[in-house]
N, C-alpha and C positions, 0 to 999 in steps of 0.2 A: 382652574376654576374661573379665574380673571378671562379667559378666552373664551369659556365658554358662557358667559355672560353677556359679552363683546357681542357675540352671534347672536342671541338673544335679543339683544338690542335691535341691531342692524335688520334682523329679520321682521320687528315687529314696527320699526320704520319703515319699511318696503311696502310690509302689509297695510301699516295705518295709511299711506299715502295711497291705495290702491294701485301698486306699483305694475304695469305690465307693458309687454312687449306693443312699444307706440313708436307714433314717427313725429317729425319736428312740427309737420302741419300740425297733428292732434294735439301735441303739446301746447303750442303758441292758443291755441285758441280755447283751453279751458277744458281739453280729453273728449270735447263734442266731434265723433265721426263722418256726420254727414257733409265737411267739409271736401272730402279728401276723396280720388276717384286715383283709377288707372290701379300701379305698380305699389303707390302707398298704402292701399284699402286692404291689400294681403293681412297684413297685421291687424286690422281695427276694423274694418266695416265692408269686406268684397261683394257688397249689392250692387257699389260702383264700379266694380272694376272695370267693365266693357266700358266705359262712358268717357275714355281714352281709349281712341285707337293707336293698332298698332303696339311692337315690342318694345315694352323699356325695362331697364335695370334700375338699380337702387338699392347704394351706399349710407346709409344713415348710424351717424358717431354719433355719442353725449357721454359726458364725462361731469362727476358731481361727486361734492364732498358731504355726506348728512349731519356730521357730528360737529359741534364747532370745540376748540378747546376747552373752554370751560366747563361744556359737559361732557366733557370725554371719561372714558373710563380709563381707571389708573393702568398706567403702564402704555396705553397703546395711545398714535399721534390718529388725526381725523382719520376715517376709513378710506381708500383710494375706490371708487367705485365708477368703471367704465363698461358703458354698452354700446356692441355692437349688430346693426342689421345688414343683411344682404338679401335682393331680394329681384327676379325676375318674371314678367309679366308678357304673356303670347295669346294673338284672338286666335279661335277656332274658325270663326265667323263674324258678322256684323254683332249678332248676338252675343255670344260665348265666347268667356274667355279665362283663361286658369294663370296660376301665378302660384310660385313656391318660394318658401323663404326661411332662413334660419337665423336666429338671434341668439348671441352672446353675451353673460352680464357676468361681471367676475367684480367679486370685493375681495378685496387683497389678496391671498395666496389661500384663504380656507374655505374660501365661497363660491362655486362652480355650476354657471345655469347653462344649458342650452335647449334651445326649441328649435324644432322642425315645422313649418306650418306650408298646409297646402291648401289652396281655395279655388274653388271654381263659383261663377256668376252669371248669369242669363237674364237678358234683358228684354222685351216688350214693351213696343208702338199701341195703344189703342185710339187713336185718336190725342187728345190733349192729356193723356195718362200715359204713365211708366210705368211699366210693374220690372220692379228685382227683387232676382234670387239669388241666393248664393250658401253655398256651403262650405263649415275650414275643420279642416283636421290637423289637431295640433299634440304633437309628441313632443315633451319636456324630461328635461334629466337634469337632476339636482345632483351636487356632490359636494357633501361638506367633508373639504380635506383633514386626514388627519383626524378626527372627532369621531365622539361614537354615534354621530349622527349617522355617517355612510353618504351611501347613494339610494336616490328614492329618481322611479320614473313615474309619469303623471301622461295622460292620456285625454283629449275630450273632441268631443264634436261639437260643432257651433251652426245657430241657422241664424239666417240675416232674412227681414223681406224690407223692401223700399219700395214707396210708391212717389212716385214724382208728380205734381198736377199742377197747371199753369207756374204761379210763382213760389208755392209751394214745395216740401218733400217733408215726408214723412215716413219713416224706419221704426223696423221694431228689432232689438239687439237678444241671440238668444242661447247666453253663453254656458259651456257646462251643460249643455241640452242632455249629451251621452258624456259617461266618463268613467274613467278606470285610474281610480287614484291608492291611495294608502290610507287615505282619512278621507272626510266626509267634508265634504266642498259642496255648499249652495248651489241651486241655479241663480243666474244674474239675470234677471230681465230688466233689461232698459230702452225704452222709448225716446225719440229724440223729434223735433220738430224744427224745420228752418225755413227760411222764409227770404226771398231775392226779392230784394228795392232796387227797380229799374237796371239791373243786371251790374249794380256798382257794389252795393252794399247786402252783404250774407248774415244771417242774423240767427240764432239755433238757442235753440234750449233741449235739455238729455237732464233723465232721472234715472242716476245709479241706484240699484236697490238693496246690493250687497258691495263688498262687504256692511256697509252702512247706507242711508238715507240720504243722499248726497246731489244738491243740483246744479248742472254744470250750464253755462252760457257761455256762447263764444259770438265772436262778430269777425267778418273778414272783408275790408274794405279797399276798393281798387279803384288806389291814385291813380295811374294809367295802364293801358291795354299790358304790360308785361312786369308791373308792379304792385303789392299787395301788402297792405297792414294789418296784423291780425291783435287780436285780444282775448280773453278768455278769463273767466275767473269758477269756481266751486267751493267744495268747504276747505280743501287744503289749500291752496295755492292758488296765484298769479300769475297770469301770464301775458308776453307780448311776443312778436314773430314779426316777418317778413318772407315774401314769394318773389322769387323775381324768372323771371325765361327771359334767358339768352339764346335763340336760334333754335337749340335742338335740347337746351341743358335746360331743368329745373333743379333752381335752388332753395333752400329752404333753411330760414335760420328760427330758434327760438329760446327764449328767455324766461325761466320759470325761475317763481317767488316762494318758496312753499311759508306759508304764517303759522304751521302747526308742526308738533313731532320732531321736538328736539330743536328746533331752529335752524334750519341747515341753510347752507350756504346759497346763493344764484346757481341755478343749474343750465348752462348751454349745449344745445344740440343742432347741430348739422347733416341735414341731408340733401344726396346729390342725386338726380334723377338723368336719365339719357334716354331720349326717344326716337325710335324709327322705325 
């Protein structure tokens, strides 16, 4: 009974945080997407993806504790809860270009996520306008070990459009569009808007509309040509990051605060990009 309440928990901290398959970019800067292009966008917003050429791959680890002692539930110590992404990205064209990826999220030995996700993206010149497209298919399997919960698999299509203009970009996120689940899951529509000051300073606002009414702001700021300061804040959480290229490598750190849901601890995630 004590375990199965345990899950209960964890589950409903996962959900209250809007918890989904992201990368260190999205993180650091408050879960706003339109920061993020190329190999990273697979996960979170592939209307970028072409907007890096060229093949890269991408390692993205985070590891986080939600529960702090005090409120833990009897018997069991903080949850151990580690995620992993792997993720590769190839053009067709100048235009098109597709990327597939799979993520892993395991809490301790009774919690078993995996996703399959694959995106394709197409881009347009009009003049001082971009237009992207893109589309993700993402296959998910849950398996609560042990439990009479089981195995449940979850299914959806997602549509992304971005338009880019002068210092502008403007997306509209449109998640759960199709889907094949076990229960009855919302569509998400989310809007985002960002804005380039003289090509140093990235500036974004996004309205989550499910699970809850949620408005996320992020800033990405560039000390120098292969260094970057990020920020980000919404209704759960804090957050700060860094971007650095070295030659061929991106790196990407970030540092989430969450102030709701239990009180959980500093969450750090790293990810490694390689391009060529």
């Amino acid at each position: 009974m004590r375990k199965i309440k345990y899950i209960i928990l964890l589950v409903s901290f996962l959900y209250g945080i809007g918890y989904s398959y992201t990368t260190a970019t999205v993180e650091s800067v408050g879960s706003v997407t339109n920061f993020v292009s190329g190999v990273e966008s697979i996960f979170t917003n592939p209307a970028f993806i072409s907007n890096i050429k060229g093949t890269q791959i991408m390692v993205d680890y985070k590891k986080f504790f939600p529960v702090s002692s005090e409120q833990n539930v009897e018997g069991y110590t903080p949850a151990d809860i580690s995620n992993i992404l792997f993720a590769i990205k190839f053009d067709f064209n100048e235009n098109l270009s597709c990327g597939i990826g799979t993520g892993l999220l395991n809490i301790l030995s009774f919690y078993n996520e995996t996703e399959v996700v694959f995106a394709s993206g197409y881009s347009k010149n009009f003049g001082d306008i971009k237009l992207n497209f893109a589309g993700q298919v993402v296959s998910k399997t849950i398996d609560f070990s042990d439990t009479e919960y089981g195995k449940t698999k979850k299914f959806y299509i997602n549509t992304f459009v971005a338009i880019e203009y002068k210092n502008f970009i403007f997306s509209f996120l449109g998640n759960k569009m199709f889907k094949k689940t076990d229960d009855e899951e919302p569509v998400e529509l989310v809007p985002e808007i960002t804005y380039n000051w003289l090509d140093k300073i990235l500036f974004s606002v996004g309205l989550q509309t499910v699970p809850q009414i949620e408005l996320k702001t992020g800033v990405e700021w560039k000390l120098k040509e292969n260094l970057s300061f990020r920020s980000g804040i919404n209704n759960n959480e804090f957050s700060i990051g860094l971007g650095m290229k070295i030659k061929k490598i991106y790196l990407n750190l970030s540092s989430v605060y969450p102030y709701r849901f239990f009180q959980p601890l500093p969450q750090l995630r790293t990810g490694i990009i390689y391009n060529w």
